[in-house]
Structures are given as C-alpha cells and as structure tokens.
N, C-alpha and C positions, 0 to 999 in steps of 0.2 A: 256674370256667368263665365265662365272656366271653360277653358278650352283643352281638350287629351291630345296632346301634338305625338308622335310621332317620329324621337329619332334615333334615326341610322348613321351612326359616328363615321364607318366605312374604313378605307385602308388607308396605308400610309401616313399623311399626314390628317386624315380625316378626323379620327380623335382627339386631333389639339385644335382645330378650327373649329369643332363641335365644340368643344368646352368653351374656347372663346367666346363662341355663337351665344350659346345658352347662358352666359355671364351676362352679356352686354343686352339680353332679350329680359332677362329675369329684371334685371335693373331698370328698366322701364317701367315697369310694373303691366307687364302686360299680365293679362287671365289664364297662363297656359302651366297644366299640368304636364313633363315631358313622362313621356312613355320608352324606355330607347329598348332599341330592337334589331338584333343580327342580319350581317348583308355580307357579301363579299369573300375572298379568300378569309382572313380569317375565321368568317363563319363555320368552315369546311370541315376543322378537326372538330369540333364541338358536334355540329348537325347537321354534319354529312353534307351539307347543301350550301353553297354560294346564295341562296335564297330560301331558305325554310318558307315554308306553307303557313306557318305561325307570325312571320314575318307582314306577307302580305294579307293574311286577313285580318290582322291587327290593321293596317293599314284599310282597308276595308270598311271594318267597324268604327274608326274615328275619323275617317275621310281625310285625312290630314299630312303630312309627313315632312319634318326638314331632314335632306340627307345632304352627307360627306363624300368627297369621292371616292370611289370604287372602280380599283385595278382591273383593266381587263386585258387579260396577252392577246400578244400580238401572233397570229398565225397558228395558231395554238391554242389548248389548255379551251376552260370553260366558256360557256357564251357567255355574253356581257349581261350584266344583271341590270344596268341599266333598260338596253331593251328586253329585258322580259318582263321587270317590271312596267315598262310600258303598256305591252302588251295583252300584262293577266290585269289589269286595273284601266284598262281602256284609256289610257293618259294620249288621247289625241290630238292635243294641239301642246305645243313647245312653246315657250314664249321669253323673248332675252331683247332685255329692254338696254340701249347700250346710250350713250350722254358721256360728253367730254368729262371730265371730274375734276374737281378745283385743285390745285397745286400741281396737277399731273400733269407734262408736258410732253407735248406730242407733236407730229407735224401737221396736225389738223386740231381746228376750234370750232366749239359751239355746235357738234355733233350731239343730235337727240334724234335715234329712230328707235323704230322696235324691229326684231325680225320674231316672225309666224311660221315655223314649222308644222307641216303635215309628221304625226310622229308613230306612226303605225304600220306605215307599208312602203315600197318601193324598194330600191338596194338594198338600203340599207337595213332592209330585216333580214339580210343574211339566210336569205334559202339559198343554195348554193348544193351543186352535186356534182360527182363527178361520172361522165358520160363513160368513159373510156380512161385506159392509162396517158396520162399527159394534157388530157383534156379535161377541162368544168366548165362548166354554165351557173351561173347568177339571174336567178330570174326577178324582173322586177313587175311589179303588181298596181296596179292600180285600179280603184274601183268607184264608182261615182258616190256611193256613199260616202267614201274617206273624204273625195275630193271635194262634193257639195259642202260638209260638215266644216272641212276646215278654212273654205272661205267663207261661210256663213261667223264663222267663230272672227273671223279677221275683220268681216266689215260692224260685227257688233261690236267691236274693240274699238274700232275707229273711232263710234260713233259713242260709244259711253265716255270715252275720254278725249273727246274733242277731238282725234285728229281728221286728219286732211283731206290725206291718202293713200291708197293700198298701191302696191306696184308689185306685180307678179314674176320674177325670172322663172323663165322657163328653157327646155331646149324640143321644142315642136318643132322644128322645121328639120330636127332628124327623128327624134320618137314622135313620131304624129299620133301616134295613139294613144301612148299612157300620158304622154305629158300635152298633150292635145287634147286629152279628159280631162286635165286637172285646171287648163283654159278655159275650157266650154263650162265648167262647171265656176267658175271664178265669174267670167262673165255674164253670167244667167243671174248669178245669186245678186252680183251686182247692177243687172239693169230690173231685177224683180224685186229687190228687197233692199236695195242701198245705192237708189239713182242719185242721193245729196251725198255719196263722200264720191271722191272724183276718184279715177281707175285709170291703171296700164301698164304696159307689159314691157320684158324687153329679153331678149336672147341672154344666158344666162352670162357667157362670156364676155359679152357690151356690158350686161350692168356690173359686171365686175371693175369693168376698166371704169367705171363711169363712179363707181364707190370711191374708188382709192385715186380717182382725178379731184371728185368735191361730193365729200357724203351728204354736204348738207342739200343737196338734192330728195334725197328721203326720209322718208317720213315712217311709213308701214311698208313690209317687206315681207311677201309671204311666197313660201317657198315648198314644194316637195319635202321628202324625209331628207335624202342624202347634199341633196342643196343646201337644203338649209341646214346641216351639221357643218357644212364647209361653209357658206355664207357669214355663220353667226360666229366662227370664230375670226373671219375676217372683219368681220364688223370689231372686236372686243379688240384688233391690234391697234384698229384706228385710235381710240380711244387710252391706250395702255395695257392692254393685254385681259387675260382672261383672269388675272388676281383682281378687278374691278368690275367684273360685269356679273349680274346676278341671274339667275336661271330659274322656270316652273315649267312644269309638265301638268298640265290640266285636261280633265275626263268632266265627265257628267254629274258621277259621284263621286270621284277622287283629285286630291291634287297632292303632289311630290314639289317640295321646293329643294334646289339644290346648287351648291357651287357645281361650275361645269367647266372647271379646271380639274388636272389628274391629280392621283394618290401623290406621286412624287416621292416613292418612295427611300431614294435617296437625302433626302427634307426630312423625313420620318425620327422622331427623338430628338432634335435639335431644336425645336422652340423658333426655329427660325421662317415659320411658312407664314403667309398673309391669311388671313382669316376674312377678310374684308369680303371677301362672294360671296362668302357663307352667310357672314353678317346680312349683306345687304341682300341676298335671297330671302333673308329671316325678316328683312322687313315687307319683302312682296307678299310673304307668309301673313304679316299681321296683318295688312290693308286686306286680303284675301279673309280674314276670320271676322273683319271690324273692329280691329284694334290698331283704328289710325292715329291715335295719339301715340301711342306710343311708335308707332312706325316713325311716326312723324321725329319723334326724342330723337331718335336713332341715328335718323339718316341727318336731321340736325346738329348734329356730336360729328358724326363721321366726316360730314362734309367740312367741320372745321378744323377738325386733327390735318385733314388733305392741305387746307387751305393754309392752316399754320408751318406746314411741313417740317417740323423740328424732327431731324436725321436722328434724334436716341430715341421718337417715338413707332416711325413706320418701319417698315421691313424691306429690304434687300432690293427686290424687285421693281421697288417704285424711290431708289433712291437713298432710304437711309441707313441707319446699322441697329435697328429696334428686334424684337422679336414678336412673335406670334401673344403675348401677355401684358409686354408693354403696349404693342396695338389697340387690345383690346383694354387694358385701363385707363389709356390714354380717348378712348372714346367714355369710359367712364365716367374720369374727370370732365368734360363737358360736359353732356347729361347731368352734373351735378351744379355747373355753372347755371347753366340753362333756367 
C-alpha cells in the first residue's frame, strides 16, 4: 500500500534539503507517492498567499506532509506559516526527539530525551495589539482542553515507547493561572491515567540550568507553546545544533513532519546546507505511516556516514567540507552496503 505524502520544499535552502530528503526516502524503497505543494514567500507571487487553501487541504485529504523550512520576518511582513499551519490542521502536540549522534562532538554524551510541546496557544500564537501609541499587549491563552490534551498525548508517548518520565517546566509561581492550568491538568492526567510513568516539575529557569549542568537527567520534557520553542532548541545545542534534530507537528487527523532549522537564506543556491533534519524528520515520517524498514535503512546509513566522519562527505556545520548531494549520496552508498 502507497502512501500520498505531502511536500512543501519551503524557502531558502528548503528546496535542496527537500530533494535530498526525497532521494535518500525514495531509495529505501518506502510506499510513498510525493505530492509537493506551495508554502512560504515564494508562494506569494504565484498565489497570492504565503499559504494557499490548496495547500492545506491537500494536506488535509492525505493527512501527511514533509516540509522544508519557511522564512518568516522578523518584526514585520506576514505571520508565520508555520503557526498557521498549525493552527488550521489542529497540529497540537510538537515533538523533537534529540540523542547525542555518533561522530558529532559536543560537550555532553549519551543525551536521549524527547521534548513535548503544547503547539496551539499561549505567546506564542501571537495575538498581540496595540492598546495605545507606544503601548501593546500579548495575550497569552490557555485553556484546559489544550492543556489536558497535551499531557494526555505526553504520558501516552511515554508509555508506547517505554520511557520513564515526563518532567514539566513550568513558571507558576508567577502565572499562576495559565501555567498553574497547564500543572493541574498535567497532574490529573497523570495520577488518573499514567500513575506507572513517574512525574515532576520544575520552575522553568532551574530546569534550564539543570539541562545544560547534565541532560541526562531527562527523559520526557513537556512544555507550553513558547517554552517549548525555546527549550527544544536548547535541547538541539546540546547535542550539535538544530542541522541534527528532527521535528513533527502531530493533530488527530493530521501530522507535518519538518526540519526546524531556518530557510538560511544566505545557504540558498550553494549546495552547501545539511539536509540531515530533514532527512531524519523523514524517517519519523515513515515509522509515523509503518514504513519501519525503511526508516530503519535510513537512519542505519546516516548514523554511519556520522560515525565514519569522512570531511568530503558531511557539511560545514558538523565539521567537513561535503555538500548538501555528497551528504545525501553518501548515505546512499550505505543503504546500499547495508
């Protein structure tokens, strides 16, 4: 059975980590017919829209989607298509699984957690207005639906893949109410519905300091909207940066997989960007459809291009002098040893 995937090339560097992607997916032999379909600025001269309606109901109709990153300005210029896509496909929990990676050297080892984003409300959905001249307000939102929903989704993760346990940052003891609903509801679900994975909290600022003293303290990390956008990218420094960590946006009926590194549009035309998130999103993509052999090829190939480290095969960022095509043949050639 065939699977209608879903993608969105994006900006910048987005259309040469897509082709990559779609190289080293297709050569696995997974079941998937790609579908690709417009996002982002360059969407805008063609259809008017940083997000066409065609876009997201296609997504929609195949539940599916690998996407590329997609520019979004600073202070300025359109909303971010990430969160609207969010938003019109109900993609409520985030999830960015982060692990030390073999040849990449850092100043931490043996890092494997996940972080659980809330991915539909608080700051960071940017409602924001302006009261008066020189004055604005951000309002942040929270609602027990979002809140119950996304630790229910966190302690089922635990528990379908063995882990441990969930650990909440939060900052309640100055929002006591939005982020004091997002506790009450974390710990309800987990003394009603997930008393066998173990639980606990910590002020958001302590488990910061307590990441970046020894990760390997965590396990599951489940966090607000705007925490967990800043959390997860701290998590991806421990390990080598965001060209290594893989990203999904999962809903009831939909899921988006995605690198959650930028366009880079400076990187754009040069051959020279990592492809490797995208990749390795693409394999959370197959295990996500039941196309675990092949995920499996994948991340087997990848992890020994890492492990082998030859400087003419990887990219810049992690070390060598490869490009965005060597990277991605260079995982070829294993998958073909394999």
């Amino acid at each position: 059975m065939s699977h209608t995937v879903c993608l969105i090339p994006g900006d910048g560097i987005g259309p040469e980590v897509a082709k990559a992607a779609r190289r080293v997916i297709d050569a696995a032999n997974a079941h998937i017919d790609w579908l690709e379909l417009p996002a982002g600025a360059g969407a805008v001269d063609e259809y008017g829209d940083v997000l066409p309606d065609t876009t997201v109901q296609a997504i929609e109709i195949h539940r599916v989607a690998l996407k590329g990153p997609i520019t979004t300005p600073i202070g300025k210029g359109f909303r971010s298509v990430n969160v609207q896509l969010r938003k019109r496909l109900n993609l409520y929990a985030a999830v960015r699984p982060v692990r030390s990676m073999p040849g990449i050297k850092t100043r931490y080892e043996n890092v494997e957690l996940v972080v659980i984003r809330e991915n539909t409300e608080g700051l960071y959905s940017g409602l924001e207005n302006e009261i008066t001249t020189g004055v604005v307000q951000s309002l942040k939102i929270a609602t027990r639906t979002a809140c119950e929903r996304i630790s229910r989704f966190a302690f089922q993760y635990a528990r379908e893949r063995g882990r441990r346990r969930v650990t909440v940052f939060h900052k309640a003891n100055i929002m006591k109410l939005s982020d004091g609903l997002f506790l009450d509801c974390a710990r309800e679900v987990h003394e009603n519905e997930a008393p066998d994975i173990q639980y606990d909290e910590l002020i958001i600022d302590n488990g910061c300091m307590h990441l970046v003293r020894d990760p390997s303290e965590f396990d599951i990390l489940l966090l607000e909207n705007l925490y967990g956008d800043m959390v997860s990218d701290l998590c991806a420094g421990l390990v080598g940066g965001l060209g290594v960590v893989p990203g999904a946006n999962i809903g009831n009926g939909c899921a988006v997989f995605e690198a959650v590194h930028g366009s880079a549009p400076d990187l754009a035309g040069k051959g020279l960007a990592n492809p490797l998130a995208l990749i390795m999103s693409g394999v959370m993509m197959l295990n996500h459809l039941g196309e675990t052999d092949a995920a499996a090829r994948i991340k087997t190939a990848y992890d020994r291009v890492l492990r082998d480290a030859d400087p003419r095969e990887i990219t810049r960022d992690i070390g060598g002098q490869g490009t965005t095509a060597s990277f991605a043949d260079a995982i070829l050639r294993r998958m073909e040893l394999a």
